[in-house]
C-alpha positions as CSV (number, residue, x, y, z in Angstrom):
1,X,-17.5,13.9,-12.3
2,X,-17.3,10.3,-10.8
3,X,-20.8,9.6,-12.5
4,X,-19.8,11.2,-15.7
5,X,-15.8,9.5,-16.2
6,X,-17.4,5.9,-15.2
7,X,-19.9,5.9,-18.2
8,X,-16.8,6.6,-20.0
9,X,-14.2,4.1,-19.2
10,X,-17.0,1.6,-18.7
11,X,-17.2,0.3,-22.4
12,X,-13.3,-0.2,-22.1
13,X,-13.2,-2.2,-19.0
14,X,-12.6,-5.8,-21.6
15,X,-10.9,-3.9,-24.1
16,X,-7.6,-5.7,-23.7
17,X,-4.5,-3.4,-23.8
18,X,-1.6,-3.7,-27.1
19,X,1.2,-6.1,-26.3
20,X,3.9,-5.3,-24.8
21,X,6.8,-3.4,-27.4
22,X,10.0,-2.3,-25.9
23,X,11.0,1.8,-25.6
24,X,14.1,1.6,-24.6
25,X,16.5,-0.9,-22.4
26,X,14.7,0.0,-19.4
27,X,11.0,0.1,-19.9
28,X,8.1,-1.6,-21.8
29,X,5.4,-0.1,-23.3
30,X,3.0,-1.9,-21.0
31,X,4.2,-0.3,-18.1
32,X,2.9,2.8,-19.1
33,X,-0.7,1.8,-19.5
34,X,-3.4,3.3,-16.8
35,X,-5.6,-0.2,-16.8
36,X,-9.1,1.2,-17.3
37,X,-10.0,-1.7,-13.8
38,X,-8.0,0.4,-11.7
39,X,-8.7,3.8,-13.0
40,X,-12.5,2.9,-12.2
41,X,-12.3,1.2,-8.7
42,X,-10.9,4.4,-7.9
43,X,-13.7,6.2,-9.0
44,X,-16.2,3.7,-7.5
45,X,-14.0,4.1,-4.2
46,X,-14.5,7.8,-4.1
47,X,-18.3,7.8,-5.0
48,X,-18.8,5.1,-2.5
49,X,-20.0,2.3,-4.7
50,X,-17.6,-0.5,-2.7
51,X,-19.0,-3.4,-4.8
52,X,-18.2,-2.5,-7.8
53,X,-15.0,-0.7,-6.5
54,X,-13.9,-4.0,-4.8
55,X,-14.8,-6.4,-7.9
56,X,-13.0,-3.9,-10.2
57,X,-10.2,-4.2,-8.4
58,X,-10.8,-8.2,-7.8
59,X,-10.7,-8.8,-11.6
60,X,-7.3,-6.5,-12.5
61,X,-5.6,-9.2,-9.5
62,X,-7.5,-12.1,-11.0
63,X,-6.9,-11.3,-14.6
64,X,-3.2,-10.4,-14.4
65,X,-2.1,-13.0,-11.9
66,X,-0.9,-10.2,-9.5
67,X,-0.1,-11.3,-6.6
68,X,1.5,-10.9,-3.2
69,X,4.2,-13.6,-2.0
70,X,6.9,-14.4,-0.3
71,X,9.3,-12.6,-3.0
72,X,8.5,-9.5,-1.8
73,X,9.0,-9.8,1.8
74,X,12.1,-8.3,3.9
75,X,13.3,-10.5,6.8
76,X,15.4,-10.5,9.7
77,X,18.0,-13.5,10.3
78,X,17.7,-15.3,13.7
79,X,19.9,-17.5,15.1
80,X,19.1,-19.4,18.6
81,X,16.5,-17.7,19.4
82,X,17.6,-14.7,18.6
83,X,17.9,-11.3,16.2
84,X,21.3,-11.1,14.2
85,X,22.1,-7.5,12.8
86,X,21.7,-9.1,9.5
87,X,18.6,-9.2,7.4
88,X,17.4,-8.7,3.7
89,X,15.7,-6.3,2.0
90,X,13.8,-7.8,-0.4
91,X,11.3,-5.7,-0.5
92,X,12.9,-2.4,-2.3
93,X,14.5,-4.4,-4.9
94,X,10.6,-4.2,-6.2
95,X,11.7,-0.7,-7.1
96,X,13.4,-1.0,-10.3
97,X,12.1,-1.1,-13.7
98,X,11.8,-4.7,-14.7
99,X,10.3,-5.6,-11.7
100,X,6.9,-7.1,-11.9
101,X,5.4,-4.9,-8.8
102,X,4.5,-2.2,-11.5
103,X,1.1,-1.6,-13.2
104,X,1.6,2.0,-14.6
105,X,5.0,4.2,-13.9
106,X,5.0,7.7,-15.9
107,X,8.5,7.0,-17.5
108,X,10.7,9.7,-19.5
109,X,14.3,9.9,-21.5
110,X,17.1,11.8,-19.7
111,X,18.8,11.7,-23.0
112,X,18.4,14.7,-24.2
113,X,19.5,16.8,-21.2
114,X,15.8,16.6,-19.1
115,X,16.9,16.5,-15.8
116,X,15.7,13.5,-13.2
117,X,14.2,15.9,-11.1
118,X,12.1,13.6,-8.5
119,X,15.6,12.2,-8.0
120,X,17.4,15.5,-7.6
121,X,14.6,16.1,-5.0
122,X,15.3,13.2,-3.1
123,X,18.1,11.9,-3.8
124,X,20.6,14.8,-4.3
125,X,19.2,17.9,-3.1
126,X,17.2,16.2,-0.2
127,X,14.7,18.9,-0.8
128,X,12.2,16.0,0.0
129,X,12.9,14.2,3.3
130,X,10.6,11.1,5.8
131,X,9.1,13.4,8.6
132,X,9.8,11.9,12.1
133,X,6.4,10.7,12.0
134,X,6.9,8.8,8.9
135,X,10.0,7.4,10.3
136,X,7.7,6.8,13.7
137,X,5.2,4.8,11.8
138,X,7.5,2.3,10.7
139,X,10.0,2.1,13.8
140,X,6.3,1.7,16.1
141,X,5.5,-1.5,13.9
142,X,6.8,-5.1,15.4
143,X,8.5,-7.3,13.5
144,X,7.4,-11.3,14.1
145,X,9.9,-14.5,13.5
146,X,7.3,-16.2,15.6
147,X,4.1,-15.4,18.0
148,X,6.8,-14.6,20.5
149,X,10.1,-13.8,19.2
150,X,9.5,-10.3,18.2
151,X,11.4,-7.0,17.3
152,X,10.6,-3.7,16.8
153,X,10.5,-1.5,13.4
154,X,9.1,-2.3,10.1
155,X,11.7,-3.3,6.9
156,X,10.4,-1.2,5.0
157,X,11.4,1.8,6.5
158,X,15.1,2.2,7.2
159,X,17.1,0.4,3.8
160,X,13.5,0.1,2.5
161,X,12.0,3.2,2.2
162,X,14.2,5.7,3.5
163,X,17.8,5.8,4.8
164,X,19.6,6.7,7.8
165,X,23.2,8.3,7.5
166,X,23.5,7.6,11.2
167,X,24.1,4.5,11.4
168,X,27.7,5.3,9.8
169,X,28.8,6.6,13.5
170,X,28.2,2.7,14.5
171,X,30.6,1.5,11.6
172,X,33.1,4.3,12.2
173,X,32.5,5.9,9.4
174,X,32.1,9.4,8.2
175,X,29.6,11.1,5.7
176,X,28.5,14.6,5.2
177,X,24.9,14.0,5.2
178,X,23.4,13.4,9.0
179,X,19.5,13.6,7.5
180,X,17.4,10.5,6.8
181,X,16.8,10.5,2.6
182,X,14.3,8.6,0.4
183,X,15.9,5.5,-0.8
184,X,12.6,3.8,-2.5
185,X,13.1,5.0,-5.9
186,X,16.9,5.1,-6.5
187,X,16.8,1.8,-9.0
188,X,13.9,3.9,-11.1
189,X,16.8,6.2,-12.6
190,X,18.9,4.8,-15.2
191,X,21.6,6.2,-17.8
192,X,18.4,6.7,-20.5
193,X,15.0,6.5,-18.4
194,X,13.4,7.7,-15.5
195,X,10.4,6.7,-14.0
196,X,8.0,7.7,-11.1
197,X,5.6,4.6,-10.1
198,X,1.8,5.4,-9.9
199,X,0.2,2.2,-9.3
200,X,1.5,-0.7,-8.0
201,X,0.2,-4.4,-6.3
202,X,0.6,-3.3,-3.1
203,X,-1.5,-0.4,-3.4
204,X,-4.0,-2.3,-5.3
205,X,-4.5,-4.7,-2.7
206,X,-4.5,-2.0,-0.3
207,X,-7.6,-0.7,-2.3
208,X,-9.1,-3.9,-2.7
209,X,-9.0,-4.0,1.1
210,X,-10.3,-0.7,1.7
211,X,-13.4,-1.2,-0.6
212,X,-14.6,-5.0,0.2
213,X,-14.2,-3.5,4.6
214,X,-17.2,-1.2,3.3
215,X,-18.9,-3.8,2.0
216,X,-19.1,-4.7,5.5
217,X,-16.5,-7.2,5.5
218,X,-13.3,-6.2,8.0
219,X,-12.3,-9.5,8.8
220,X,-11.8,-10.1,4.8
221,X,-9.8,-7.0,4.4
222,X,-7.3,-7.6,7.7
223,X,-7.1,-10.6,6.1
224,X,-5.8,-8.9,3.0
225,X,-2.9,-7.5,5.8
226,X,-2.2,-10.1,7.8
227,X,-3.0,-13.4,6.1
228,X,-2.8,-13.2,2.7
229,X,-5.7,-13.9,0.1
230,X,-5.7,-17.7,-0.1
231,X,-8.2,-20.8,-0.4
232,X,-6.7,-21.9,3.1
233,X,-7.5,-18.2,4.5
234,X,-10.5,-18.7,3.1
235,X,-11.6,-21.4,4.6
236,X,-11.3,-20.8,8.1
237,X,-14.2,-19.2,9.7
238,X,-12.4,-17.5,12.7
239,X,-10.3,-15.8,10.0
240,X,-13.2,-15.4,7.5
241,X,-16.5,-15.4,8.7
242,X,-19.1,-17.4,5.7
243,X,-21.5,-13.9,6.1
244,X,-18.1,-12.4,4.3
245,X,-17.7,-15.3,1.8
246,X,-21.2,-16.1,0.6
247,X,-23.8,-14.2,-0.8
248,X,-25.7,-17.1,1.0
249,X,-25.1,-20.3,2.5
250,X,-26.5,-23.3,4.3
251,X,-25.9,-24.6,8.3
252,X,-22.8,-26.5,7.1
253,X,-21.1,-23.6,5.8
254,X,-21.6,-24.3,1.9
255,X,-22.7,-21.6,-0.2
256,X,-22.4,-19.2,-3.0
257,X,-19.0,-16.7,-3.1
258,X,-19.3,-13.2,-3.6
259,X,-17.7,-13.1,-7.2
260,X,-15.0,-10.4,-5.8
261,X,-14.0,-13.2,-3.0
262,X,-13.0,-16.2,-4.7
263,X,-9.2,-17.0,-4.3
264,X,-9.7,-20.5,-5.1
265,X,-6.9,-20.5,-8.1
266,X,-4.0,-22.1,-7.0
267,X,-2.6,-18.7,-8.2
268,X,-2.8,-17.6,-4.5
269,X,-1.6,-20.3,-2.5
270,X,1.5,-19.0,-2.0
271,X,-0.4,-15.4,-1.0
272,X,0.9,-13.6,2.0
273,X,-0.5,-10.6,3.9
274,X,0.7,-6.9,2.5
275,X,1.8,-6.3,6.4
276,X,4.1,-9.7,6.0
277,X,6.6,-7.8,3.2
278,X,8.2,-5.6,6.3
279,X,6.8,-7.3,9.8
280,X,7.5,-10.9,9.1
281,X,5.3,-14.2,10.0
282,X,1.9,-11.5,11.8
283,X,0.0,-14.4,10.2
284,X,1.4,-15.9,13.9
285,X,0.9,-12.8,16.1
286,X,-2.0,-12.9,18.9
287,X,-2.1,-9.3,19.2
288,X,-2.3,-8.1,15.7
289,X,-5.9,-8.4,15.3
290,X,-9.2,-6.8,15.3
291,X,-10.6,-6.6,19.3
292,X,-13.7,-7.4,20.2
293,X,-15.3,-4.3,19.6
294,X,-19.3,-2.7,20.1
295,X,-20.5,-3.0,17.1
296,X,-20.0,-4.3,13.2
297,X,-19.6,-0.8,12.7
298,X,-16.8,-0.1,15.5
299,X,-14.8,-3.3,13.8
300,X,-15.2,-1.7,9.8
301,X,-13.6,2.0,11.3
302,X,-10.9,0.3,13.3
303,X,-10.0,-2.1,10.0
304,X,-10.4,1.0,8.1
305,X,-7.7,2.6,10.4
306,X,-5.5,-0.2,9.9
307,X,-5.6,0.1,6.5
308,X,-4.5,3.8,6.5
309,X,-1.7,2.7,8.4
310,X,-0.7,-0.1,5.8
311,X,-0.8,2.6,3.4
312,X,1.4,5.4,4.8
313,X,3.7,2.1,5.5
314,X,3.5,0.2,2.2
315,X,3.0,2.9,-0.4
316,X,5.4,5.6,1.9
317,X,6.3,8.9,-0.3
318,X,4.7,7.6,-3.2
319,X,2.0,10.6,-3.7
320,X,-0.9,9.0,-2.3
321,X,-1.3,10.1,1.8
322,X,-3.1,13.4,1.2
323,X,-6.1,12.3,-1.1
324,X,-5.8,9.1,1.0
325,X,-7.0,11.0,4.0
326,X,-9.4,13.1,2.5
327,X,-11.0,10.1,1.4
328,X,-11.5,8.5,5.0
329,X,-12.4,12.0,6.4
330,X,-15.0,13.0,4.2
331,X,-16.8,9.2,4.2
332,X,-16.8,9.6,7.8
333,X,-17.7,13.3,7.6
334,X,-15.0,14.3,9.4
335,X,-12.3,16.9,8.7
336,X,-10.3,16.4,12.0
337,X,-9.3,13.0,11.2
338,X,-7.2,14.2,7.9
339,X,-6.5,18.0,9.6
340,X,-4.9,16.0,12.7
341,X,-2.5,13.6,11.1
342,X,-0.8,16.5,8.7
343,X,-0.8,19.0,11.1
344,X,1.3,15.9,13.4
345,X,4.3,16.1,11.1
346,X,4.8,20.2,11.7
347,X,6.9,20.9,14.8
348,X,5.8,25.0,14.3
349,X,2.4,25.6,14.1
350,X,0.9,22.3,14.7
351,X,-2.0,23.9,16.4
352,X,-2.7,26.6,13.0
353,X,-2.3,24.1,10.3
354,X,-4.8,21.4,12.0
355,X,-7.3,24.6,12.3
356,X,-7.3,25.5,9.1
357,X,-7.1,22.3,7.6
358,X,-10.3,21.3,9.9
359,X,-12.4,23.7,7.2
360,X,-12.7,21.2,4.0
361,X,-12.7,24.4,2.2
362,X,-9.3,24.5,2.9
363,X,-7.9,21.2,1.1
364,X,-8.6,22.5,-2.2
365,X,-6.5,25.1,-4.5
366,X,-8.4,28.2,-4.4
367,X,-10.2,29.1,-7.2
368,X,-8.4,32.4,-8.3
């Protein structure tokens, strides 16, 4: 089908989308649009055409002036040297409606007695909860104020992502909820509207990252997590080989970009890695890096990993983890690698589910 839907969004890929009308206090008719850029990276990312997938992503960034900076990034304070139990959470306030995180959100009315039912999932009923493993990833990240003042867990996870009713023993306080809930979409519910997000900048940077590593260029997309897509990371070679730059180029380093690969616009100065919006300054950290490593191929799979992290971090609960996996897994041709993270988050029959999800017949609705 990949073949089939790209000859058909391809004669819309310039076709520039109506302006902007208001539907309501809440949302904007542009918010509602599936850019025909995104919708056919995607596809190019599934069929395993990276080029194209990576400059189809390129131009939606270039063309729209998305970008990721120092706006969206939660911090810890520090005082002497040291962790306060202070901090802010910028980074969930990119949850609500007018925020300009957003590329496409399926909005609704809850006028007319439709009930907010991803809300009532999360937010009420806690049908939907993290799994430890969720909550794992983020508490396993480390947080950097510099190379060596460090602290564990990522700010995106607890007041970011999820919440922890817990931490009301510490304040001597009393609740009758004890579970963690998901916090992330709380500001996407409003008196009228409702709204689920589908795509977003971090994820499209996450993509853009996933396709230009399988081009062959990892140190470009750990770039896109840890430095931030800029002329200045650009143009340092330890951070950004020229062979991931330039099509081709001479002994002193001049040559041609790759037209996915030029952040030259003073757009992206102020760029900052998608890891940065919950683990602080990793531009500075000596151990968040890629290793030296066997082969070109070794470094692409361990970037690719990395970015599959990222992802269950950055874009946490949003719908995205299981096709995610079977992506990675069946480019690698290798069921185990999406069969053992689900199976992880099941405390019964950890060893049944990652069996039968090791058959690829098995991630599919059956056909009766």
């Amino acid at each position: 089908m990949a073949d089939v839907l790209i000859q058909d969004l391809l004669p819309w890929v310039d076709i520039k989308e109506p302006e902007n009308i208001s539907i309501g206090e809440d949302v904007n008719s542009g918010q509602l649009f599936f850019p025909v850029p995104f919708v056919l990276g995607e596809l190019y990312l599934w069929k395993g055409d990276y080029e194209n997938a990576a400059r189809q992503y390129y131009q939606l960034i270039y063309d729209n002036n998305y970008i990721i900076d120092q706006r969206s990034r939660s911090s810890w304070i520090v005082e002497n040297n040291a962790f306060t139990e202070s901090r802010y959470i910028n980074w969930w306030a990119m949850f609500d409606f007018n925020e300009n995180e957003h590329i496409t959100m399926l909005a609704g009315s809850i006028e007319h007695g439709e009930g907010v039912l991803l809300d009532t999932l999360i937010n009420k009923n806690h049908e939907l909860t993290p799994s430890k493993v969720a909550v794992q990833y983020f508490d396993n990240q480390i947080y950097y104020h510099t190379a060596n003042i460090t602290k564990e867990g990522d700010l995106r996870g607890q007041y970011g992502s999820y919440f922890d009713y817990s931490y009301l023993a510490d304040l001597n306080r009393t609740s009758s909820r004890s579970e963690n809930y998901i916090y992330k979409f709380q500001n996407l519910v409003s008196k009228t509207t409702k709204a689920v997000p589908v795509y977003r900048i971090g994820l499209l940077y996450l993509r853009y990252a996933e396709a230009v590593n399988r081009t062959g260029k990892p140190a470009l997309a750990f770039a896109t997590l840890k430095n931030g897509l800029s002329a200045a990371t650009l143009s340092v070679d330890t951070l950004v080989p020229p062979s991931e730059r330039f099509m081709s180029f001479d002994s002193e380093g001049n040559g041609v970009l790759y037209d996915y690969v030029n952040f030259a616009d003073e757009l992206f100065d102020e760029s900052i890695g998608v890891h940065e919006r919950g683990c602080g300054d990793v531009h500075l950290a000596k151990d968040f890096i890629i290793p030296p490593l066997g082969s070109k191929n070794d470094s692409i799979n361990y970037v690719e990993d990395k970015i599959v992290e990222e992802l269950a971090l950055e874009t946490a609960f949003e719908g995205n983890r299981f096709s995610d996996l079977m992506r990675i897994a069946l480019r690698r041709n290798d069921p185990a690698y999406l069969a053992k993270r689900v199976a992880s988050k099941h405390t019964d029959y950890k060893a049944e589910i990652e069996a039968k999800l090791s058959d690829v017949n098995n991630w599919y609705l059956p056909k009766e």
